[in-house]
N, C-alpha and C positions, 0 to 999 in steps of 0.2 A: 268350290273350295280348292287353292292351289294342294296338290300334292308333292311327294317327291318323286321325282325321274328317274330310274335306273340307268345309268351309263356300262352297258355293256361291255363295251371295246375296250372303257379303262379298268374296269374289273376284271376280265382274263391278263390285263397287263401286267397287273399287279399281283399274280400268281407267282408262286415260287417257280423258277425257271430250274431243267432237271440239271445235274451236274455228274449223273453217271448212269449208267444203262438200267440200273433200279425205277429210278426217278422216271428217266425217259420212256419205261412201258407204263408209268401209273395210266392214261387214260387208255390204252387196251384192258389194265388189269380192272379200271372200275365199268367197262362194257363186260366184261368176262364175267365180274360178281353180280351189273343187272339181272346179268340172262339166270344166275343160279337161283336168284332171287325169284325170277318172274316164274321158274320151274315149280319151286319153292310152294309158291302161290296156287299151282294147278295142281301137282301133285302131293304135297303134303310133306308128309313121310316116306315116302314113295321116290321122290326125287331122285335118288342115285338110280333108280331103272332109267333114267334119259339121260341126256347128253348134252353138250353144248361142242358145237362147230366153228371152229377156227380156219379162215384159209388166208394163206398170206402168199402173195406174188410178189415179183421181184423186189426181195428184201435186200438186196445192195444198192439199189437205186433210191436216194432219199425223192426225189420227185418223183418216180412214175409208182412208188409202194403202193398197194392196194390191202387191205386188211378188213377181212369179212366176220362177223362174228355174229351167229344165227342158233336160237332157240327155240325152242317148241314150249314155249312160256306159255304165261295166262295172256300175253299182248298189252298193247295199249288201247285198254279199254277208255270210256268218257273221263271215269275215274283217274286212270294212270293217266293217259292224255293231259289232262289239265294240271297233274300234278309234274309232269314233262317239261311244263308251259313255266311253270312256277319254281323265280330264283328261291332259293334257301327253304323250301317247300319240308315241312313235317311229315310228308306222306313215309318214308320206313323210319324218322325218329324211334319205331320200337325197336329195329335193328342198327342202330346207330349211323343211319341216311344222315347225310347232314344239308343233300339236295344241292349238292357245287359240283359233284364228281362229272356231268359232262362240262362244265365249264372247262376243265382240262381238255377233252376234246376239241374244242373250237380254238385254244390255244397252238394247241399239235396240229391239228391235220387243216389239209385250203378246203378240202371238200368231204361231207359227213351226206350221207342219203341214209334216210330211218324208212322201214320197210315194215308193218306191222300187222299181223292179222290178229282177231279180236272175237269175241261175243257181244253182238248187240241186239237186244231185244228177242235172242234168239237164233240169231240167224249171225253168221259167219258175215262180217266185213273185212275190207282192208282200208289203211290208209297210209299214203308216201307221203315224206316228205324233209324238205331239205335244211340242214341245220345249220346255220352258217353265221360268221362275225359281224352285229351290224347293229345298230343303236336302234334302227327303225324297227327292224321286223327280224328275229331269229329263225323262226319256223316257218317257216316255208312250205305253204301246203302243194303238193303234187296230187293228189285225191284224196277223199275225205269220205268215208262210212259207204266206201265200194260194195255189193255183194260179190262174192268169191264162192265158186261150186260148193257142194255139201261136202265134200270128198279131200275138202283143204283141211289144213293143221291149222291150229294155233302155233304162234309165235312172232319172234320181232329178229329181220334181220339189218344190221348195221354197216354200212359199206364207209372204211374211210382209206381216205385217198389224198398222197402226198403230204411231204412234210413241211409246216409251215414257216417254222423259224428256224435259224441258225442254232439256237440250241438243243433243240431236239433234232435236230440233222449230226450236228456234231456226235451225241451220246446215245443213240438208236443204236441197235445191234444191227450189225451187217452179213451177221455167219449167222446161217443154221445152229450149229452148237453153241452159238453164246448165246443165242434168243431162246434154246427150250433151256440151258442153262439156271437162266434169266429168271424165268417163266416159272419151272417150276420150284427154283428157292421159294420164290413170291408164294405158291399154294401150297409149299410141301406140308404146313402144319392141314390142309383141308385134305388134300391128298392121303396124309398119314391117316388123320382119323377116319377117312372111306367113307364119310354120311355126306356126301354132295355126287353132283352127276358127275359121270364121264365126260372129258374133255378131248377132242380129236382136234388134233392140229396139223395142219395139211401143209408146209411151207415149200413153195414151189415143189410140190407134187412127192415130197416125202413125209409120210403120215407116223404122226406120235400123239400114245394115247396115255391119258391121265385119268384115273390113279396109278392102272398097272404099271407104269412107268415106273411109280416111286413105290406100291407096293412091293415090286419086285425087288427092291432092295431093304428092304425090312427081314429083320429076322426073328424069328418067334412072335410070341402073345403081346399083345401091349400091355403097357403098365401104367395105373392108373391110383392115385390120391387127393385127398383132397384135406387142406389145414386151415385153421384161422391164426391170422396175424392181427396183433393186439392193434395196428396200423392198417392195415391193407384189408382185414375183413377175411372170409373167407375166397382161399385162391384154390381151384383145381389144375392139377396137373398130368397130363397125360401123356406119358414116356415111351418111345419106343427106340431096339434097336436097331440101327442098321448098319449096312455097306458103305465103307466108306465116300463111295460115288453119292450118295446122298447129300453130301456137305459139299459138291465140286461148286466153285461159283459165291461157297459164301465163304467168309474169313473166320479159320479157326476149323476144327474140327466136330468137336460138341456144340449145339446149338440150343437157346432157351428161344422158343416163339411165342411173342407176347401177343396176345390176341383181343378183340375188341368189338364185341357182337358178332360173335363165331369169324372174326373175317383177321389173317395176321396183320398188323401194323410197325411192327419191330422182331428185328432176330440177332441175336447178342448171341458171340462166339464166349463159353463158358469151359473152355480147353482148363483155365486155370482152377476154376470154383470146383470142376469135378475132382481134378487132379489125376485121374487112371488115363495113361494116354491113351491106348485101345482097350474097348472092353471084351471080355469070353462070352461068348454064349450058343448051346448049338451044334459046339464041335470047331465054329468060329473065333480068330482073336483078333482081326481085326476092326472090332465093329464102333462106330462112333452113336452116340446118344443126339435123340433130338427129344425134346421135350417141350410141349405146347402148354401154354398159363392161360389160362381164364377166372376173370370174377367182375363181379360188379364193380371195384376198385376201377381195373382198366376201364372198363365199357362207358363210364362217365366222363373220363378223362383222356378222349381223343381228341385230335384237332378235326377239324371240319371236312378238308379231304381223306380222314380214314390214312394220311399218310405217317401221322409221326404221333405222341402222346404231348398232353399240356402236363408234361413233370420236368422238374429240373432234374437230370443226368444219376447227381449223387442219387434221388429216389430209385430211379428205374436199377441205378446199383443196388440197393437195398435190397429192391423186390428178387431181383437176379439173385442174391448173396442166401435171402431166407428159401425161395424155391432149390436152390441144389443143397441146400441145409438139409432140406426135407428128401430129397432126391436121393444123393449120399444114403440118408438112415433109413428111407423105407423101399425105395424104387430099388437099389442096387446097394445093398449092405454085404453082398458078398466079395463082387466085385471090391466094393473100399476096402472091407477087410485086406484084402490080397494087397492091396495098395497100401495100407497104413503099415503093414509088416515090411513088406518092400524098403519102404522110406524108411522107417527106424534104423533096418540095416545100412542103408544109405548113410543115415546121420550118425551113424556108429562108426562105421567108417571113417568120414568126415573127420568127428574130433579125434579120432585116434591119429589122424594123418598131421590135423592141424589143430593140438591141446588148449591152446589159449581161449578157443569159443566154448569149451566146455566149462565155464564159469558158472553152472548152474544146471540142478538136474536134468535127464534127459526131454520128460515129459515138459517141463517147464518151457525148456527153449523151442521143440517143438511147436508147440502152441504160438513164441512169437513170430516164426515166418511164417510165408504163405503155405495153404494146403500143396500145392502145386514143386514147393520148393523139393526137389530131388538131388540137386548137381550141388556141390561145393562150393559152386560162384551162389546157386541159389541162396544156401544156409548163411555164408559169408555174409550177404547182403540184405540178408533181413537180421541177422544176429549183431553186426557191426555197432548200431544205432546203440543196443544195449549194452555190450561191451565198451562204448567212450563213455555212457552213461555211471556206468559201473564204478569206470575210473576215474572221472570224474569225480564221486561221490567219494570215492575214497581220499582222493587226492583234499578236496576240501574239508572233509574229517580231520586228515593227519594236520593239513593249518590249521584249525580251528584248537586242535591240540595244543599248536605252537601256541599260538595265539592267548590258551589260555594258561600259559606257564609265563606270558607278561603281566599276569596281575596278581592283585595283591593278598589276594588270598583266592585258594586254589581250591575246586569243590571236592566234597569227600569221594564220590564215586569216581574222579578221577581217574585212581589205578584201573578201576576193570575197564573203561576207555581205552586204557594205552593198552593192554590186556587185547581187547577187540581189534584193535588198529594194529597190532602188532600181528595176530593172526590173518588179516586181511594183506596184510602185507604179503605173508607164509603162503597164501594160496595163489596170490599172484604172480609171486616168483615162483611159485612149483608150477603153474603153468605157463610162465614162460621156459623154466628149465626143462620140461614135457616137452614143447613144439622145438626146441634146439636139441633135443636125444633124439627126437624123428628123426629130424634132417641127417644128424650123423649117423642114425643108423641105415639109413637109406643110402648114405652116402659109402659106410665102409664094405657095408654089403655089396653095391654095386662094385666098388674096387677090387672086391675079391674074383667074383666073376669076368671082369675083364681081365683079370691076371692068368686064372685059368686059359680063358680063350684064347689069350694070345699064346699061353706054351701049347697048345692043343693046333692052333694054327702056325705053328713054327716052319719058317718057307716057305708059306702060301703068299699068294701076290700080294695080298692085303696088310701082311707081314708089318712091312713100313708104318703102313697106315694107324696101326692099334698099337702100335708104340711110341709111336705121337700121342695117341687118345690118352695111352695113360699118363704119360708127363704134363699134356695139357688138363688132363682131370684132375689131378694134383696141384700143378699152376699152369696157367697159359702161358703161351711159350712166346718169346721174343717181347715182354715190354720189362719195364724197372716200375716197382712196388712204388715209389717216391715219385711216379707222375701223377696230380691231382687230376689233369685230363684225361689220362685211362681206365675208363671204368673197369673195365678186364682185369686190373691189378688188383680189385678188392674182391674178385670172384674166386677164392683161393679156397683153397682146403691143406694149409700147411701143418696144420693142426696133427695131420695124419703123420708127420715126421716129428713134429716135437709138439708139445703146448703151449709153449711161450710163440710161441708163431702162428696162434688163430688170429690176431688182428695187424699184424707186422708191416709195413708197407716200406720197410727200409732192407729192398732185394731186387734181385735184377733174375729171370728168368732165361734162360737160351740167348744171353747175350754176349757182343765179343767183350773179351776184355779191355780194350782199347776203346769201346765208348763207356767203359764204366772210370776208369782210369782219368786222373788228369793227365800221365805221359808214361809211355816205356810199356802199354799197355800192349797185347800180341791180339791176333783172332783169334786166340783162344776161347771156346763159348762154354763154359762152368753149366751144368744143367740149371743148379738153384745155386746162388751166392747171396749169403745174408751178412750184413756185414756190421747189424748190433742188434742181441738178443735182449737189449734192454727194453729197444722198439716195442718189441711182441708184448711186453708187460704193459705198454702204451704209457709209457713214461715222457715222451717226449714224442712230436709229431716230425717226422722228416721230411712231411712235404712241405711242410712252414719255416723257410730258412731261421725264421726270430726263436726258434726254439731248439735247433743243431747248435751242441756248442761245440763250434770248432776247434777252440784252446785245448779241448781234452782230445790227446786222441784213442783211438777202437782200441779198444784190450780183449775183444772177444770178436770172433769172424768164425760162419759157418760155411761149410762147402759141401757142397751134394753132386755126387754122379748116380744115374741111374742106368743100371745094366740091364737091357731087354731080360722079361724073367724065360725061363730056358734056354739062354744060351749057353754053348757050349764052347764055343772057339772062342779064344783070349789067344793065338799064339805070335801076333804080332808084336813088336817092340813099343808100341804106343798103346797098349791095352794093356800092358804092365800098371796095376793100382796105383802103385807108390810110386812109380814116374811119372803119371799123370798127374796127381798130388801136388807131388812135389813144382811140377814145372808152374801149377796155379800159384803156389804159394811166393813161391821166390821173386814175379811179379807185384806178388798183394803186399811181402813185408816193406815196410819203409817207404810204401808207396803214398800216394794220397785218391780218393776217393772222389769225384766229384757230383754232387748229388745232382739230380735235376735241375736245380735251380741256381746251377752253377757255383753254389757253397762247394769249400774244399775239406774234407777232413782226414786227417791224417791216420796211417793204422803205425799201430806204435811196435817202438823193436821187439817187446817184448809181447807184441800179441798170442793169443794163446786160440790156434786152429782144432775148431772142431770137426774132423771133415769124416764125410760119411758117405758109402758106396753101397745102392742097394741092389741088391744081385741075387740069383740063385745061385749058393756055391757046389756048383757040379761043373765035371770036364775040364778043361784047361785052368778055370779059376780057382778048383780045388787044389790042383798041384802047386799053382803059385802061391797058394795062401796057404802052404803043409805047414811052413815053419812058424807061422805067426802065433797067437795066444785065442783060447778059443774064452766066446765069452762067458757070462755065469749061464747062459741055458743050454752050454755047449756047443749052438746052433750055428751065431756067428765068429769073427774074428778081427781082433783087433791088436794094433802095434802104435806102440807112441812114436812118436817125431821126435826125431833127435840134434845135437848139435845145431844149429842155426835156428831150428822152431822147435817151438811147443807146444803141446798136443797132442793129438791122435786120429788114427786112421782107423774105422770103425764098418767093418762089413756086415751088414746087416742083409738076410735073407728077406725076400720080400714076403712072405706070409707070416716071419716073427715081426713086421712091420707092422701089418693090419691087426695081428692078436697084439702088440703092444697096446694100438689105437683101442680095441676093443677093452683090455684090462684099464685101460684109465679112465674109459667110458663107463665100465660096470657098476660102480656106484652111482652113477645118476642114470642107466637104463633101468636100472631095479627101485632107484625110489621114484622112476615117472612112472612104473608100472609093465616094464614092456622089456624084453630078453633076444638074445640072441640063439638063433637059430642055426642048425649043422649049416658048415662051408658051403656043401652043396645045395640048398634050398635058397631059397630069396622071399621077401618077405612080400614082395610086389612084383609085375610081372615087368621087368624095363628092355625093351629094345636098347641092344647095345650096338651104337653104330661101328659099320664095318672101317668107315673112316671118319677123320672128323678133320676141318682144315683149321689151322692153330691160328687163325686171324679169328673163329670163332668163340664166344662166351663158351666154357663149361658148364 
């Protein structure tokens, strides 16, 4: 009766080919788990009293590599023998054998010789022989049921030699350290748990021995549970911790090792699922988690080389997701502890810095990011989704509002809807007015401290430098508000000088007069020139010529000088206030303005100059401002413009400057919840740089 014919040569073919140094040791790693097995078989229980031997010679050289792997096993008896002989063979099915693992072999390596001593009939035999790729004959007998002195062992030794293909030449380890690397990720879950033999690995003549290898990075007791999943059945898990060299070689630092008839077949970095980046314990903190899973779930659901699981991905996520569920609550509940208080403060933080994501209790939003989430970008990026959610929902409320004021008759519940919708509105604005009190409070606090510094650095090299910084903190220096190309124009904080100038973009910063000017303009360079506070109201956009209307011209023009704060010298002729003033002004009247976009608008006779000098009035600038009028807080001084213009000349101290900011701020730091603290403290810790170059953002 025909049968069918096993084609051998095209079934290695058809092997999955390795593609990284993992893959590339499987057919050492399933000669490594025969020999434990065949130990297994002789001694029992007993097994970790023995060994298994490893020797490798020239491990750079893909052709001349030799790779010996020798046991003091049960052998290959008639029994094992035939079951050797035999593709896809049920002989360890109760260990999850699937009887292909030497086919890898024959794939890898030109030349295999199997060496094996035995019990037969009593009496100690051997038999050799050679295993090699061929359609006609695989096994290759060298001797067959030899006698061997009384005085011999059992065991099977393995000799393979040379690497066969290009893909396993390619992704074979070539260093010493990435091959025990390698090697020992692949056993650490057998390693950790210490119930299999010692392994000695000799690799050109430097000897490494397995478990103590990975025992030695272990720290304390293991830990050990076990749970049933409504899905997955009963899973054990067995945790231990260690040194971080434990994880060198695999991705991630925490590791779950999924196991499959006591033997690992997947190791999943779980850095995120635990969430504590190092753990204590010991007296130790830097220690990382590995934990080994076993149950009858995996063990039926491996692939035939013991290399991968038959589950699609999202499962093996599930089982990974429920194991550190369990891990977290029973294995290390202290360590979480410590970590879940951590994070709170984390996320306290967080919304205090940035209010908007606080749209919902703490515990609440919690729960929607990841355990893992620590850092602001984290909480941001899992919270986001909710928050457009949010507004969303609201957004289509408030239409569906509208919507129902087009018809014809209007439901009774109506009122406490707009009731609802109106308070939903109330909490959205108080968190947007929240995250804008931060920013300004972070913002005038820092001004205060770079004011200090720079009078505390007065004539130090750096001098120059930090009195650029604060002009340019204020506004960046050298562009015009009214170019839609410079984003630097909208990096402003003018707000700190007046209110009507948080959003202004009709100003020129450290520019000459002469390209602000369409003619008669001088280099004269005004610190700040604003030249309509109707702008700041955002009444009209001045980068959009369609909307400047030229027919009316400026009735209102601001001018700002800022005087380094602690200076003292003014006794030059050109540090005179009011001639500096004046020489801007006499320029600006009757002149015309030309904005960016080449629009002209006129400033009219009658304009009316606000102009303002922010100074420390000490030394030279006191005696010249004896005679002027002091203001209502005593502090500073001011003098109107006379004859030719109108307006006034307005000396403002630089710290009545910041306490103005801060008194217009007070009603919405106190209903965001959040206060000002003495001059000298800061509320964050901020590197203030010692220079900053004015082509840079603020």
């Amino acid at each position: 009766m025909p049968a069918l014919t096993p084609n051998i040569e095209n079934r290695v073919r058809k092997l999955p080919k390795p593609s990284n140094a993992t893959q590339s040791l499987q057919p050492l790693f399933e000669a490594v788990s025969n020999s434990m097995f065949a130990l297994e078989d002789r001694l029992g229980l007993d097994v970790a009293k023995d060994r298994v031997d490893i020797r490798v010679t020239t491990l750079s050289d893909p052709e001349r590599i030799e790779m010996v792997v020798s046991d003091n096993g049960i052998g290959l008896d008639a029994r094992r023998y035939d079951a050797f002989c035999e593709i896809d063979t049920d002989f360890k099915q109760a260990r999850g054998g699937k009887g292909v693992g030497r086919l890898f072999w024959l794939d890898a390596f030109s030349t295999i010789r199997v060496e094996s001593t035995y019990e037969r009939a009593g009496v100690l035999s051997r038999r050799i022989f050679d295993f090699v790729l061929n359609n006609d004959e695989q096994v290759v007998p060298l001797t067959e049921d030899e006698p061997v002195p009384g005085d011999a062992n059992k065991g099977t030794s393995i000799t393979f030699s040379g690497l066969r293909t290009k893909e396993y030449v390619d992704t074979f380890p070539k260093r010493t350290d990435t091959f025990l690397r390698y090697f020992g990720s692949h056993f650490i879950a057998d390693f950790l748990i210490g119930a299999g033999p010692s392994i000695f690995i000799d690799l050109d003549g430097e000897l490494t021995q397995y478990p103590k290898a990975i025992a030695e990075l272990t720290v304390g007791t293991q830990l050990e549970t076990t749970f049933e999943h409504k899905v997955f059945g009963a899973l054990k898990i067995t945790g231990f911790t260690c040194r971080a060299e434990a994880s060198t070689g695999l991705e991630g630092r925490h590791q779950l090792h999924l196991l499959a008839n006591g033997r690992t077949v997947e190791t999943r970095k779980v850095d995120n699922l635990l969430g504590v980046e190092y753990l204590d314990r010991d007296g130790k903190s830097d220690l990382v988690f590995h934990g080994c899973i076993s149950g009858d779930y995996l063990d039926l659901r491996v692939n035939e080389g013991r290399t991968a699981f038959n589950l699609p991905e999202r499962t093996l996520k599930e089982i990974s997701r429920a194991c550190m569920d369990i891990v977290r609550e029973r294995l290390l509940p202290d360590q979480v502890k410590k970590y879940v208080e951590k994070r709170s403060k984390e996320y306290t933080a967080f919304v205090e810095r940035y209010p908007t994501f606080g749209f919902d209790d703490d515990e609440t939003q919690l729960q929607r990011v990841p355990f893992h989430a620590t850092s602001a970008e984290d909480f941001a990026s899992g919270l986001i989704k909710y928050q457009i959610r949010r507004e969303e929902g609201r957004q289509n409320a408030l239409q569906a509002l509208i919507d129902t004021l087009d018809l014809e008759d209007v439901p009774v519940n109506f009122e406490r809807s707009i009731i609802n919708a109106a308070r939903e509105i109330q909490a959205s604005e108080q968190l947007a007015l929240a995250q804008h009190v931060v920013r300004r409070k972070l913002a005038l606090e820092l001004l205060e401290k770079l004011i200090r510094r720079i009078r505390v650095r007065d004539g130090k090299d750096d001098d120059y430098h930090l009195e650029r910084t604060l002009h340019a903190f204020i506004c960046p220096m050298g562009i015009r508000g009214d170019n839609s190309g410079e984003l630097k124009s909208r990096a402003h904080d003018l707000w700190v000088i007046d209110e009507r100038l948080a959003f202004t973009r009709a100003f020129s910063s450290d520019k000459r007069l002469d390209a602000i000017l369409a003619q008669n303009g001088s280099g004269d360079r005004p610190d700040l020139f604003v030249w309509d506070l109707a702008y700041g109201m955002g009444a009209t956009d001045p980068a959009d010529p369609d909307t400047v209307d030229v027919s009316e011209p400026l009735r209102t023009v601001m001018i700002v000088e800022f005087k380094k704060p602690g200076r003292t010298n003014f006794s030059r002729a050109e540090d005179q206030v009011e001639q500096q003033i004046t020489k801007y002004l006499t320029q600006l009247k009757g002149g015309e303005i030309e904005t960016f976009n080449r629009a002209r608008v006129r400033v009219a006779e009658d304009c009316i100059f606000y102009c303002y000098v922010i100074a420390d009035i000490i030394g030279d600038l006191e005696q010249q401002l004896s005679s002027w009028e002091t203001t209502s807080n005593g502090q500073g001084r001011i003098r109107p413009l006379k004859n030719r213009y109108s307006g006034q000349i307005e000396v403002i101290q630089w710290q009545d400057l910041v306490n103005e900011a801060w008194l217009r701020n007070r009603a919405t730091l106190h209903a965001a919840g959040l206060s000002r603290r003495r001059p000298t403290e800061l509320v964050t810790k901020v590197e203030i740089p010692l220079t900053l170059d004015d082509t840079e953002d603020d």
